[in-house]
Structure formats: C-alpha cells, structure tokens
C-alpha positions in Angstrom: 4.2 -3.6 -14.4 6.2 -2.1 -11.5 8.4 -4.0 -9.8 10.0 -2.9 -6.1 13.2 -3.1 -5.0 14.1 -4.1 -1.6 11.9 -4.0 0.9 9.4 -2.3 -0.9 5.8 -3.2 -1.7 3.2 -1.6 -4.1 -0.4 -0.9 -3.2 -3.5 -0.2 -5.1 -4.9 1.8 -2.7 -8.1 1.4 -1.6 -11.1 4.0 -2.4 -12.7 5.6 0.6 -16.2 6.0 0.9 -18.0 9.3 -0.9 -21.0 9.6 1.6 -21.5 9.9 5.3 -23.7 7.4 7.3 -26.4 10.4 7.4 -26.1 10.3 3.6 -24.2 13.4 3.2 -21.5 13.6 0.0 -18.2 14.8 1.2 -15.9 17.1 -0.9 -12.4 15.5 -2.0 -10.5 17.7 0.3 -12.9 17.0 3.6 -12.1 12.4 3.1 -9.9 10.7 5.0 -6.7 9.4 3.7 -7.4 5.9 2.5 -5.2 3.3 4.6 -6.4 -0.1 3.2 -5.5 -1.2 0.1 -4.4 -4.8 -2.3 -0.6 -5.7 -2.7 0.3 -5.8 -6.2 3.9 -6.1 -6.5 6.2 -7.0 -4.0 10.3 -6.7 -3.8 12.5 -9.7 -3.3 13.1 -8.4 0.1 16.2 -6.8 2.4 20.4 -8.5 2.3 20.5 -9.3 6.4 24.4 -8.7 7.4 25.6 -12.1 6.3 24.2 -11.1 2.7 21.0 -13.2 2.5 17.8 -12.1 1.3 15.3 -12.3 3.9 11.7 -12.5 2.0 9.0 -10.2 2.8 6.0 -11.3 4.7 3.2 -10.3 2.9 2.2 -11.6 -1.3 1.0 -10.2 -4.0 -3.0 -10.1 -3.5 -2.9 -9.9 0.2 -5.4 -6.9 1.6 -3.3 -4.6 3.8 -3.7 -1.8 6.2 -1.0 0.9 6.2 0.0 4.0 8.1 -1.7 7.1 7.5 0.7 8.9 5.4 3.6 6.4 4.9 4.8 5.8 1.0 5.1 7.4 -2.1 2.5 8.4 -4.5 3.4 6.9 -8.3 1.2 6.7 -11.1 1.8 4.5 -13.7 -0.1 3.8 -17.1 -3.1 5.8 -16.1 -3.3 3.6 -12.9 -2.3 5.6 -9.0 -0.1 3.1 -6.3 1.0 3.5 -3.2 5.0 2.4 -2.6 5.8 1.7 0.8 8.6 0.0 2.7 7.2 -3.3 4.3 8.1 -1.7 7.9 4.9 0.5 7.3 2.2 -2.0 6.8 0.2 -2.4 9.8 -1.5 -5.5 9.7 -3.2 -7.7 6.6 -6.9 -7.8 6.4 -8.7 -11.7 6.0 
C-alpha cells in the first residue's frame, strides 16, 4: 500500500452519480468532479519549528470532503487515489 509523507493523506475518491434526477445518463466529460471520498492512508503528519510531529486530524476510514480540484491523481495496482495535503480537506462526513 501507499504510504504519505508529511502532511499528506490518500483518498479513494468517491464515485459520482451517472444519472440525473430526471433520469437522464450524463457523458464522462459533462459530471462533476467528485469531492467526497474515504481516507486510506494517512502521513505521520508536519515537524512544528521545535521539531515535533504534530499528528493529522483526520484517520484512516474517516469519509471526507475535499476541494474541488486540490491533489494529485496516482494510480496504483489497478486502483485510482486522490493525494492531498491535509490543509485541503474541508470537513469529514458522519
């Protein structure tokens, strides 16, 4: 598996819905951006200025939103994730 560095966190992104509320299939190019998706992996966190680690706030299997088109794109045995600094999480979803 992946592990992040830093600050970083990995996200299975979450997929978007195919169909309109009328019903109507929408073509891969005319979806939204997914911005939800579950933490995998997370990074042991940032070195503060006195050195120490300062752990992330969010866990591995927490539900997260994100910003719109924050992160990289990385695809790793056959599997696409998201890998975004903790800074552009938004909020976690219960």
């Amino acid at each position: 598996m992946l592990k992040p560095l830093g600050d970083r966190v990995i996200v299975a992104v979450a997929d978007e819905e195919e169909k309109t509320v009328g019903g109507i299939v929408l073509a891969s190019n005319a979806k939204e951006k997914p911005t939800t998706g579950e933490v995998v992996a997370v990074g042991p966190g940032m070195k503060d200025k006195n050195g120490a680690v300062q752990p992330l706030t969010v866990k591995k299997g927490d539900n997260v939103m994100f910003d719109k088109y924050a992160g990289t794109n990385v695809n790793y045995d056959g599997n696409d994730y998201l890998v975004l600094h903790e800074k552009d999480l938004i909020a976690t979803v219960d």
